[in-house]
N, C-alpha and C positions, 0 to 999 in steps of 0.2 A: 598453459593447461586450463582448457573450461572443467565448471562445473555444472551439473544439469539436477535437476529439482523435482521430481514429480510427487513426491512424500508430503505430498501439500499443495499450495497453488504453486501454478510453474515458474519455477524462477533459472536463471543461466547465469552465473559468475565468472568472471576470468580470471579469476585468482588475486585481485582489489578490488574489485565492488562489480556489485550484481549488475546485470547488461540488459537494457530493454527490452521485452518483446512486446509491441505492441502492434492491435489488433485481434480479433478472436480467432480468425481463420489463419491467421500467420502461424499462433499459438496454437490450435488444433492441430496444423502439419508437422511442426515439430514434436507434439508429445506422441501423434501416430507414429513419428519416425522414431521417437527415442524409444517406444513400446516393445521396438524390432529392432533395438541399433544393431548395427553394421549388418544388416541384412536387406534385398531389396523391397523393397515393398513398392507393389504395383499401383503404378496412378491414380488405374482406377479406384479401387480401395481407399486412396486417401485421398481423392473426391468425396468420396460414400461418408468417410469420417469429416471431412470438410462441411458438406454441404448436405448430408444425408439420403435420403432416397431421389428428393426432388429438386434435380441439379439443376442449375439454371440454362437459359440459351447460349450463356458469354461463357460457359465456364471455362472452357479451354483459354480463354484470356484471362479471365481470374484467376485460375488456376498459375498457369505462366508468372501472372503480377507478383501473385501471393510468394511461388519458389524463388524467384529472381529476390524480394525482399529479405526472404528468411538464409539464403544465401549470403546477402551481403552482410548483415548481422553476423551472422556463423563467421565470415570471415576475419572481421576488426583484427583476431589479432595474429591474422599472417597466414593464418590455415586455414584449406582446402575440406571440409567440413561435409558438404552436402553437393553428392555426383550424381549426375544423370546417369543408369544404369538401365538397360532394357531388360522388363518393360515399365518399371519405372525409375525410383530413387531412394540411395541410399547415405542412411550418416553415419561418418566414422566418429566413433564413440572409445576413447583409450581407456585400459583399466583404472579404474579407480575414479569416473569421471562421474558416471550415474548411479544417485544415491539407490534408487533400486537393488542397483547390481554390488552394489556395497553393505546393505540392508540385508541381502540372501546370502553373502559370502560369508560376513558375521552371525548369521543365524546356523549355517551350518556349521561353525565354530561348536556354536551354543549347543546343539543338537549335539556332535561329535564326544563335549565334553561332561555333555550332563549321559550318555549312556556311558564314560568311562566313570564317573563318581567324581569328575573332576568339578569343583564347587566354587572356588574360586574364578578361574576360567568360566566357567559357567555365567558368572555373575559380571567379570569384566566384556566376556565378550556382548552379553546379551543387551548390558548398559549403552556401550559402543553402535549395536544395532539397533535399540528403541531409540535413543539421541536423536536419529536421523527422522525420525518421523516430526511435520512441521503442523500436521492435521491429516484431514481424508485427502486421500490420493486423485489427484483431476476433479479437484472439488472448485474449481474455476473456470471450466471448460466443459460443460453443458451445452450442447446435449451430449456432446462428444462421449461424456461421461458415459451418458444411458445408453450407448450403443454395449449392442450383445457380448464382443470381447470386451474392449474395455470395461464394462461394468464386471466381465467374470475375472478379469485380471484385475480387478478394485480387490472384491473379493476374496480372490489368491492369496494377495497380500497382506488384507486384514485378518486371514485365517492364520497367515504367519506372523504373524506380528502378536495375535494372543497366546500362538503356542513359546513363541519367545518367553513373554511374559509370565505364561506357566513354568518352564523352566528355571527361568529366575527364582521366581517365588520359591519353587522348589530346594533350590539351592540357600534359598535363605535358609529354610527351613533347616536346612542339616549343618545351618551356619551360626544356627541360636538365633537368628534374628527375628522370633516369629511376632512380639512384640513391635517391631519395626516397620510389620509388613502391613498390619491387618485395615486397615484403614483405607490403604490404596486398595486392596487385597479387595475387601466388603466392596469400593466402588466400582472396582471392575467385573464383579460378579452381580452386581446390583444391572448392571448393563447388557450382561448377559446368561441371563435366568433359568439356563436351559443347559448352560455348559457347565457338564459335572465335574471336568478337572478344575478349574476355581474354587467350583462350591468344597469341593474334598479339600482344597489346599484351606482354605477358609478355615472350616471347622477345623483342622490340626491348627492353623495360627492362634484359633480363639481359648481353643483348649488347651495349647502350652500356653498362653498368658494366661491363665487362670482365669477364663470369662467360658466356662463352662455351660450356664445357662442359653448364652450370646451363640454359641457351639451345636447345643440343643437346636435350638430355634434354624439355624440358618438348615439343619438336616432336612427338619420335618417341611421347611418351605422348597426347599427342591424337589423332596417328594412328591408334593402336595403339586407340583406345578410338572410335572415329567406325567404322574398318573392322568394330572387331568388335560394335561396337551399333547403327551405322545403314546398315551395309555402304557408305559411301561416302567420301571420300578429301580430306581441308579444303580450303578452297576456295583461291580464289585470291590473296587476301589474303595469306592463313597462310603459303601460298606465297613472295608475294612477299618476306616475312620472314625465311623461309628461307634465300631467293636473297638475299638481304642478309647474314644471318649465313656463308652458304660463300662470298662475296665478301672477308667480314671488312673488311664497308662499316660504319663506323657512323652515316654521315649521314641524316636522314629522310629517306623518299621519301615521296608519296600514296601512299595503299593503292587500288586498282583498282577504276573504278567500279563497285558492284553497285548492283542493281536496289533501288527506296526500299521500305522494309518498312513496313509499315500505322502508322500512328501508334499509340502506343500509352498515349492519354489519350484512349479511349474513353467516355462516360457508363455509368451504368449503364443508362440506358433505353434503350442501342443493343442493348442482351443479349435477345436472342430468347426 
């Protein structure tokens, strides 16, 4: 059984030690193929990802070089990996092989369990799916990266990966661990300045540990930075957090139903 790596720079295991791919264009075809596994993906397109707009005169022989390499690699250990399929090719990929696809199955855990109140689970699964993360996703494979899909399926991912992370937190919270949290907590909101479910989970962390002031402060800078970047005023949430810290409540409360936001384990073949 391989394993396949995109959750960071590209790595392939075979279940004893990581297996080489080298080359950059070798490794470009492969992550185009694992982007879409077990689906075809047309030549052309993974020229385009290969070599980008401006393909060369040989490419049909480069190309050929490149699949014939990345095949025999795929092969080592007995299996049949990467098929010519018209109009192009495709890789068979078994469950449980790419951490992607192991990274959204345990987020939908997380998501399932954090709207049942399940907290525990919440917290197992969501550990399980941040794990897999090794860094930025095709942060090796440049330009490949900046192309228009791939960079929105970078994207996808890191939007799922913080709402993971919100969930957890979450779960801390109703697990007494807000002490525990706040630290990571402040630096992942420090990162992203804009996102009001952190900055809310934040101030409940700072204001069950008794750092009230610390609670204060992170409010008024989210405010301060939403009025003057997106001209509009945190929602109700953030609020309701608020009205909890000038209560100098420290019990949890729900936070106020909002409207469900699009899932966010999109494929890449839903990318226009």
């Amino acid at each position: 059984m391989l394993r396949f790596g995109l959750l960071g720079p590209l790595v392939v295991h075979d279940g004893t030690a990581l297996m080489p791919v080298a080359g950059l264009k070798v490794r470009v075809l492969l992550a185009a193929l694992l982007l879409q596994a077990n689906r075809v993906v047309p030549k052309d397109a993974l020229k385009e990802a290969m070599w980008g707009e401006r393909l060369p005169s040989s490419v049909e022989a480069s190309f050929a070089n490149h699949a014939t390499r990345l095949r025999r690699i795929l092969s080592a250990t007995g299996d049949k990996r990467l098929l010519a399929v018209a109009p192009g090719y495709r890789l068979l990929v078994r469950d449980g092989e790419l951490d992607i696809e192991v990274f959204e199955a345990r987020a939908r855990a997380a998501g399932l369990a954090h709207h049942a109140g399940d907290w525990h689970t919440v917290r197992t699964e969501s550990e399980a799916a941040l794990a897999l993360w090794r860094g930025e996703p095709l942060v090796d494979l440049s330009p490949f990266s900046e192309q228009r899909a791939p960079s929105l399926r970078v994207h996808q991912l890191d939007e799922a990966r913080l709402q993971v992370h919100e969930w957890a937190f979450d779960a801390d919270l109703h697990l007494g661990r807000h002490r525990e949290i706040c630290t990571e907590l402040a630096a992942l909101a420090a990162e992203n300045p804009l996102r009001e479910a952190l900055h809310r989970l934040l101030v409940l962390a700072l204001h069950r540990s008794g750092r009230q002031a610390e609670a204060f402060e992170v409010f008024h800078v989210l405010r301060r930075s939403l009025v003057d970047e997106l001209g509009t005023e945190p929602g109700a949430a953030v609020h309701q957090a608020y009205r909890e810290l000038l209560d100098q409540d420290p019990e949890p409360h729900p936070a106020p139903p909002t409207a469900p936001a699009p899932p966010p384990y999109q494929l890449l073949s839903s990318v226009p």
